[in-house]
DRENMIMAR-473709 format. One line per 4 residues: number of its first residue (from 1); their letters; for each residue x, y, z of N, C-alpha, C, O, CB. Coordinates in nm, 3 decimals. Atoms other than C-alpha are relative to their C-alpha. Glycine has a CB too. Layout:
BEGIN
NUM = a = X Y Z X Y Z X Y Z X Y Z X Y Z; ...
! end
This chain:
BEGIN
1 = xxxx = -0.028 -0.138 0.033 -12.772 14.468 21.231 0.070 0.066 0.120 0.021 0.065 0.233 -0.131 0.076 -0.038; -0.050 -0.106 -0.102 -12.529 14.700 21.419 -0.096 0.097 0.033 -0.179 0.144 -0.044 0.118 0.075 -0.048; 0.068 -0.077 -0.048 -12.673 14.911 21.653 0.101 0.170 0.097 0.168 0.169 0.201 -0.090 -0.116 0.088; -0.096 -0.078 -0.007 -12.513 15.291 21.651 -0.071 0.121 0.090 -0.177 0.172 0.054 0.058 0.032 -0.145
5 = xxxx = 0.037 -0.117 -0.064 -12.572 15.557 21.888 0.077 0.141 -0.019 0.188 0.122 0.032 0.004 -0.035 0.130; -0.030 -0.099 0.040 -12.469 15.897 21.791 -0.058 0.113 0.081 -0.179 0.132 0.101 -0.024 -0.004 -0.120; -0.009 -0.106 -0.091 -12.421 16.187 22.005 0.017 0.119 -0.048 0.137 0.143 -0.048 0.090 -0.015 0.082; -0.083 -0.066 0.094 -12.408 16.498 21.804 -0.106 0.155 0.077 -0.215 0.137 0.133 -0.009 -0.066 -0.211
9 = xxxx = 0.051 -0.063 -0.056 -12.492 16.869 21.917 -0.075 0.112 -0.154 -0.152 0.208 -0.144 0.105 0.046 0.120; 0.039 -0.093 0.079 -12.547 17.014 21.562 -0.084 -0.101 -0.135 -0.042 -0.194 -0.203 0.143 0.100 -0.040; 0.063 0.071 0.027 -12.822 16.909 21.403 0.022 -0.083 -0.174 -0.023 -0.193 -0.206 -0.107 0.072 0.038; -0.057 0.046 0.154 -12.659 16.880 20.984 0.078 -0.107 -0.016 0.102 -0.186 -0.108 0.081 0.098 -0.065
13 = xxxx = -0.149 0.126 -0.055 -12.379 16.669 21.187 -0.033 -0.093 -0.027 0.006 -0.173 -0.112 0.053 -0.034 0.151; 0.050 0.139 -0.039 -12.597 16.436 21.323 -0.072 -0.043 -0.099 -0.054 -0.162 -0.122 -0.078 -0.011 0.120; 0.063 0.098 0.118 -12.838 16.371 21.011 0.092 -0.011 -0.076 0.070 -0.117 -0.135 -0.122 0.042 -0.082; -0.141 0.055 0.134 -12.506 16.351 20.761 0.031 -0.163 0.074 0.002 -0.266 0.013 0.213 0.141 0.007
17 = xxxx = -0.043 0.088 -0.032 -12.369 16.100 21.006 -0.122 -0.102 -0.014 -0.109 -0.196 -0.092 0.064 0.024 0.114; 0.107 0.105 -0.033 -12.703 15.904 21.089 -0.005 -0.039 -0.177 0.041 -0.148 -0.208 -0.173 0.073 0.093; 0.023 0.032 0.150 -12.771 15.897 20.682 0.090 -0.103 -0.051 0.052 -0.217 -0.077 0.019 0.124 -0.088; -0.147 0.066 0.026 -12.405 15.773 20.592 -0.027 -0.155 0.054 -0.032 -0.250 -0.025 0.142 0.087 0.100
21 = xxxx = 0.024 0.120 -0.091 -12.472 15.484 20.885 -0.079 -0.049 -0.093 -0.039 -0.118 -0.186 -0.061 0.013 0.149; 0.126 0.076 0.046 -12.836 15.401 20.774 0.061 -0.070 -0.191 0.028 -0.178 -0.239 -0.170 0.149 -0.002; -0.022 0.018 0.161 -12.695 15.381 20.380 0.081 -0.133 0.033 0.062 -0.237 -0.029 0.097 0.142 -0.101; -0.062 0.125 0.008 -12.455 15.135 20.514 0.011 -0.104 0.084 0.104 -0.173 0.127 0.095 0.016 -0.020
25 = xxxx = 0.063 0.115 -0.101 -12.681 14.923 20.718 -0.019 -0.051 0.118 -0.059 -0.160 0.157 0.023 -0.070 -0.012; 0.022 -0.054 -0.139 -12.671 15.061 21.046 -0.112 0.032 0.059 -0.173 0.129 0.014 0.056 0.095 0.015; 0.109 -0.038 -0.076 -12.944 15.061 21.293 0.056 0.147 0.078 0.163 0.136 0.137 -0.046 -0.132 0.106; -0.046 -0.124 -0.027 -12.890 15.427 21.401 -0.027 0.059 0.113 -0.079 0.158 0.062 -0.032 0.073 -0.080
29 = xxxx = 0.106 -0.074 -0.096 -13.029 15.582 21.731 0.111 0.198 -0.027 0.224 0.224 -0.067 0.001 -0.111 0.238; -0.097 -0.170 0.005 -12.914 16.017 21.740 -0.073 0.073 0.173 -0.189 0.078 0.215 -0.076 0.153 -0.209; 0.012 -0.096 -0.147 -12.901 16.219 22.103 0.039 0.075 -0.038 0.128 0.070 -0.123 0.059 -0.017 0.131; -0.080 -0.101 0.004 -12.852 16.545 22.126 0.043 0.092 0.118 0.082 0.208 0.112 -0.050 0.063 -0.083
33 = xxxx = -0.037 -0.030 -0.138 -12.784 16.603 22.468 0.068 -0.059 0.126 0.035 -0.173 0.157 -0.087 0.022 0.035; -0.066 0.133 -0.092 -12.564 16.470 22.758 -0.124 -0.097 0.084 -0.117 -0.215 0.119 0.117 0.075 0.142; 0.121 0.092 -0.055 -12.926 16.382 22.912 -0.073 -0.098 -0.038 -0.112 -0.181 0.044 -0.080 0.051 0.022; 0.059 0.083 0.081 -13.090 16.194 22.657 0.099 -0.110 -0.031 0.061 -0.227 -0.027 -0.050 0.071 -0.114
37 = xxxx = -0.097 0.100 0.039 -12.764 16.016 22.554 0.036 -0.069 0.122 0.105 -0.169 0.101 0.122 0.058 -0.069; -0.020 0.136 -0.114 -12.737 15.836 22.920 -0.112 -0.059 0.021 -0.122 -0.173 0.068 0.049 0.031 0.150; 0.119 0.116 0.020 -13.106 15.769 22.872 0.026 -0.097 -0.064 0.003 -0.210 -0.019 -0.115 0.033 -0.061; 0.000 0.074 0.178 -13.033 15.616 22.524 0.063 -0.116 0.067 0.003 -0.223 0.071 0.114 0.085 -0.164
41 = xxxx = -0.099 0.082 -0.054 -12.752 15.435 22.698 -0.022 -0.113 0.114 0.014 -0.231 0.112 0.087 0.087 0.045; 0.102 0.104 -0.067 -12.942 15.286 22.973 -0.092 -0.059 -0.004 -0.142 -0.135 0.079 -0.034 0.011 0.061; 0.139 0.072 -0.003 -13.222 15.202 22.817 0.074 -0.122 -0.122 -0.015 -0.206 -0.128 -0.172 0.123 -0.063; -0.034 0.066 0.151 -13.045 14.985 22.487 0.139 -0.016 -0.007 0.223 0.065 0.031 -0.044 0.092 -0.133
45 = xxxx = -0.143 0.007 0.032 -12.738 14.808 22.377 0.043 0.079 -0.150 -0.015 0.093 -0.258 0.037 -0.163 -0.006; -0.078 -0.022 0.145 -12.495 14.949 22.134 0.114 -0.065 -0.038 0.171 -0.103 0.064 0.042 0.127 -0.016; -0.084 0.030 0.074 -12.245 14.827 21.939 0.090 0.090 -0.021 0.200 0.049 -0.057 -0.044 -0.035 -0.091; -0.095 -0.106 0.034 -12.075 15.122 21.897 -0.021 0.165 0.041 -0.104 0.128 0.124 0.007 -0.011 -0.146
49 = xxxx = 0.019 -0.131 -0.088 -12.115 15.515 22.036 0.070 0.078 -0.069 0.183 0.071 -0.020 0.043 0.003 0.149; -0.021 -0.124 0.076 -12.025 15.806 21.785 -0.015 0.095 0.112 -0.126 0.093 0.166 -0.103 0.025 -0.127; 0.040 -0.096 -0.096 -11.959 16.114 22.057 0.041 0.138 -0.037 0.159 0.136 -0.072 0.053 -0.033 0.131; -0.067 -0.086 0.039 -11.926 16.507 21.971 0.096 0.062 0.171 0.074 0.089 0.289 -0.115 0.105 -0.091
53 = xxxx = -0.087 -0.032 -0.132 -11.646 16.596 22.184 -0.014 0.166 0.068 0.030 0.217 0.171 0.170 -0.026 -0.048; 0.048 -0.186 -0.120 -11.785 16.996 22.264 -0.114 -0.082 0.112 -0.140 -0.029 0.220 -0.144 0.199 -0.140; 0.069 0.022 -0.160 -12.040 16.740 22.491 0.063 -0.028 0.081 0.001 -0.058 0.183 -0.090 -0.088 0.029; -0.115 0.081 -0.119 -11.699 16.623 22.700 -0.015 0.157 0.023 0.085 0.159 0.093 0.192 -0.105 -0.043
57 = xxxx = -0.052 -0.135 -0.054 -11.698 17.036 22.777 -0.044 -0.054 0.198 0.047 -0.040 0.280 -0.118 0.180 -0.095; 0.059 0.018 -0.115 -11.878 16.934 23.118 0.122 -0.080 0.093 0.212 -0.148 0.043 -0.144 -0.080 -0.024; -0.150 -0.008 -0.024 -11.631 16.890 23.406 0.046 -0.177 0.041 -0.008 -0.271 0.100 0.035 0.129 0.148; -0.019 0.167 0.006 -11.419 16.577 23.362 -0.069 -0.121 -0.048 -0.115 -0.232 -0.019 0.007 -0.036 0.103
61 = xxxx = 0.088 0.119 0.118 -11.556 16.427 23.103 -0.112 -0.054 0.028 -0.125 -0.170 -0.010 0.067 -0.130 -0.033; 0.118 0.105 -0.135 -11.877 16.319 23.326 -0.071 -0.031 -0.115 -0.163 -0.101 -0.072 -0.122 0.092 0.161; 0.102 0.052 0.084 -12.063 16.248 23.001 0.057 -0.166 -0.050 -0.012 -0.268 -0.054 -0.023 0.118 -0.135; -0.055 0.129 -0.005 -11.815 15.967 22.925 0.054 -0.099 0.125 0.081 -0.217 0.103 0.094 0.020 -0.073
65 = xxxx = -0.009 -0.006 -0.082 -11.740 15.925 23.243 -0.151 -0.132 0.060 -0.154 -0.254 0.081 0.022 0.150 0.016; 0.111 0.074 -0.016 -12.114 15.844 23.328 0.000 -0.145 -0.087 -0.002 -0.261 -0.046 -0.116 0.092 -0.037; 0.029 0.136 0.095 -12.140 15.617 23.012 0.056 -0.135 0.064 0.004 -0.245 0.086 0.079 0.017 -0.155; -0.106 0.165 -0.008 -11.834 15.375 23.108 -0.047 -0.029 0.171 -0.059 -0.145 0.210 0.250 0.029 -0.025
69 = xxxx = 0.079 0.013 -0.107 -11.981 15.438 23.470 -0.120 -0.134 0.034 -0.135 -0.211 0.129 -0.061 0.123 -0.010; 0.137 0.070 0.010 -12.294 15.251 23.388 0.026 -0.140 -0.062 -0.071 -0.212 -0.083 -0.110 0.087 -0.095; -0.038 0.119 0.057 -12.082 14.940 23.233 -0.065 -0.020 -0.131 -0.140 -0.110 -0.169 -0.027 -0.109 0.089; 0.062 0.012 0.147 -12.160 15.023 22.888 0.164 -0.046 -0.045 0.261 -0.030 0.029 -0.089 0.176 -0.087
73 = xxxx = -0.142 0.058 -0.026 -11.850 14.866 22.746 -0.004 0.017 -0.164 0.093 -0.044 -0.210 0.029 -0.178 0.089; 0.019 -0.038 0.108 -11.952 14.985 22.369 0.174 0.094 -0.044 0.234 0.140 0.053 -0.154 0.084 0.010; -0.101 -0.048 0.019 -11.631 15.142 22.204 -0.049 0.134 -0.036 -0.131 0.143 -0.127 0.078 -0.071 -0.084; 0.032 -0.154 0.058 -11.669 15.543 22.175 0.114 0.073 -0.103 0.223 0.129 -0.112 -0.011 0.107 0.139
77 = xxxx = -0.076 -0.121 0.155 -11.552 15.707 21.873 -0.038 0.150 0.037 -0.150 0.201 0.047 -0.095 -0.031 -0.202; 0.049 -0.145 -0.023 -11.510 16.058 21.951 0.018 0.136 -0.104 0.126 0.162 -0.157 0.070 0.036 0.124; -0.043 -0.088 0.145 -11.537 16.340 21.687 -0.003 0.188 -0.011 -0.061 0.271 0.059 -0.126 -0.057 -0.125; 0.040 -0.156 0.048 -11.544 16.690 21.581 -0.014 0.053 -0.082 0.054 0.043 -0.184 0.046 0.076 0.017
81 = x = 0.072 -0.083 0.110 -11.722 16.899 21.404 -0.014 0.157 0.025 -0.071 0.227 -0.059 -0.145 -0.057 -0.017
! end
């Protein structure tokens, strides 16, 4: 099973997306903060990284920044909502 991490700051976002995933057989994890999502990230592999791009507001991207920092090498899909 893929394993999807999802970054989302509004909470309808993130359960539509997580739902959608889970329906189509996605192990799902959801953050909703740049803090929790470099926990998430250091603690577990993903497969893949769903990110809402109002969390890149912080300066120079340090939320993605950090991620690829930490040799997470997961592909980030970045979105808006």
């Amino acid at each position: 099973m893929l394993r999807v991490l999802v970054i989302e700051s509004e909470f309808e976002v993130r359960a539509a997306i997580r739902r959608k995933l889970t329906n189509e057989g996605f192990e799902v994890i959801t953050e909703v903060d740049e803090t929790t999502a470099l926990r998430a990230t250091r603690a577990g592999e993903f497969d893949v990284i769903v990110l809402d791009t109002r969390l890149l507001a912080f300066p120079e991207y340090s939320l993605l920044n950090s991620i690829r920092s930490d040799d997470v090498d997961a592909p980030v899909l970045l979105i808006s909502s």
